[in-house]
C-alpha positions in Angstrom: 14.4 3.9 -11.3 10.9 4.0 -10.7 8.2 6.5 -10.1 5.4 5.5 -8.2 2.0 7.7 -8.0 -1.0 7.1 -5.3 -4.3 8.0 -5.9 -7.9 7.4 -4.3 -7.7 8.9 -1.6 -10.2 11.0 0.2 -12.8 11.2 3.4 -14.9 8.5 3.5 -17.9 7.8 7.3 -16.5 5.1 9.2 -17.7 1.5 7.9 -17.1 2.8 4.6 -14.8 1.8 2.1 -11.8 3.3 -0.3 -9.5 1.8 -2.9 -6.2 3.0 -3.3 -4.2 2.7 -6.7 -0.4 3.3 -7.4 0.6 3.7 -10.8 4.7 3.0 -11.1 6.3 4.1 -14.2 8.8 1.5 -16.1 9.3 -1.3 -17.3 10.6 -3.1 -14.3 7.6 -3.0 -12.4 6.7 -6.9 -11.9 10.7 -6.9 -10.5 9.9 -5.3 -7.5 7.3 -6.4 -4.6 5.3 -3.8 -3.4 4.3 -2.2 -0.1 1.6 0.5 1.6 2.7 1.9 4.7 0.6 5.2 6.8 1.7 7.8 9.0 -0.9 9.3 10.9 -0.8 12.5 12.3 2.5 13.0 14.7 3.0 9.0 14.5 5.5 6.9 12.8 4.8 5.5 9.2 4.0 1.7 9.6 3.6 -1.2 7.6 -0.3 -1.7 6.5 0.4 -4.1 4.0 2.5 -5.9 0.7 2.5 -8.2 -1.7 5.1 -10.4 -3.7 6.5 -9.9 -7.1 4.0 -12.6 -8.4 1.2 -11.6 -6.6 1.2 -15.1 -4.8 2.3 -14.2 -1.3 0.6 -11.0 0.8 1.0 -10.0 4.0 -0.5 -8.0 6.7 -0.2 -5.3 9.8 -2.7 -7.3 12.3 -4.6 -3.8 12.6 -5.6 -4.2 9.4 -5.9 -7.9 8.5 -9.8 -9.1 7.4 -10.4 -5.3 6.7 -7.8 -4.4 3.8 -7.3 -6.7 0.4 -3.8 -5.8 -1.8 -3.8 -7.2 -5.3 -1.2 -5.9 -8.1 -1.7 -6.0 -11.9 1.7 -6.2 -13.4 0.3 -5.8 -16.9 -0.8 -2.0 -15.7 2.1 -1.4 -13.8 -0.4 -0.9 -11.0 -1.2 -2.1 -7.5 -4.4 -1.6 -5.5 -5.0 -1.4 -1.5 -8.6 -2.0 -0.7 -9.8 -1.1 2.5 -13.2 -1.6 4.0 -15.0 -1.3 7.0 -12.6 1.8 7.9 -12.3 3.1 11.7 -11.2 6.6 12.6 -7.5 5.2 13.6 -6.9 4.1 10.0 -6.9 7.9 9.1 -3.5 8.2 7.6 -1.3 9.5 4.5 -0.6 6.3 3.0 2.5 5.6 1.1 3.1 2.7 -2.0 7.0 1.5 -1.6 8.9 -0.9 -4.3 11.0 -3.6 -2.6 14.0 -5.2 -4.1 12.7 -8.9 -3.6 12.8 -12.5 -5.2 10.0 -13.3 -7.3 7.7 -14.9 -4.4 9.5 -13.7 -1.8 7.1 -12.4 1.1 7.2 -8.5 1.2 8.8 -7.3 4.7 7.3 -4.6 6.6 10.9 -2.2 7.2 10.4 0.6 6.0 14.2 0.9 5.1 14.1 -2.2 3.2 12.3 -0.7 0.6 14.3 1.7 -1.8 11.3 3.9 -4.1 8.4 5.5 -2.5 5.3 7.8 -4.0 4.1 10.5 -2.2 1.6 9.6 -0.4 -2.3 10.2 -0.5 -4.6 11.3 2.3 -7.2 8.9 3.6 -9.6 10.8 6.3 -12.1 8.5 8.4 -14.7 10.3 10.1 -16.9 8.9 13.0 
């Protein structure tokens, strides 16, 4: 089992820039590959981003790609969502999911694909 935490969220002017961190709990963190996904307000939650089990292979919603950086520290049981130059449509709760995956095996953007998610954390853009 693992328990996964978000953090970093908050409002931030559009062109501006947040990093997100999700602690997980465990010691099976580096077993899993990770994900964020967003739901905006009365929208479906959708892939933003993930990254492998060895940190080696990423991947990307095309909204977001040259904008948002993910990066994972296995040592810290921790992985980070960067996002910069933020628009108003990236205004979201954003989620951190733990996939079941190979070791550099590219992160898949299901949502049911992924079995242990955090609860989420609020990132507001304003114009």
């Amino acid at each position: 089992q693992v328990q996964l935490v978000e953090s970093g969220g908050g409002l931030v002017q559009a062109g501006g820039s947040l990093r997100l961190s999700c602690a997980a709990s465990g010691r099976t963190f580096s077993t899993y590959a990770m994900g964020w996904f967003r739901q905006g307000p009365g929208k479906e939650r959708e892939f933003v981003t993930g990254i492998s089990r060895s940190g080696l292979n990423t991947a990307f919603a095309d909204s977001v790609k040259g904008r948002f950086t993910i990066s994972r520290d296995n040592a810290k049981n921790t992985v980070y969502l960067q996002m910069n130059t933020l628009k108003p449509e990236d205004t979201a709760k954003y989620y951190c999911a733990a996939q079941i995956s190979g070791l550099n095996s590219r992160p898949t953007s299901y949502t049911h694909d992924y079995t242990y998610w955090g609860q989420g954390t609020q990132v507001t853009v304003s114009s």
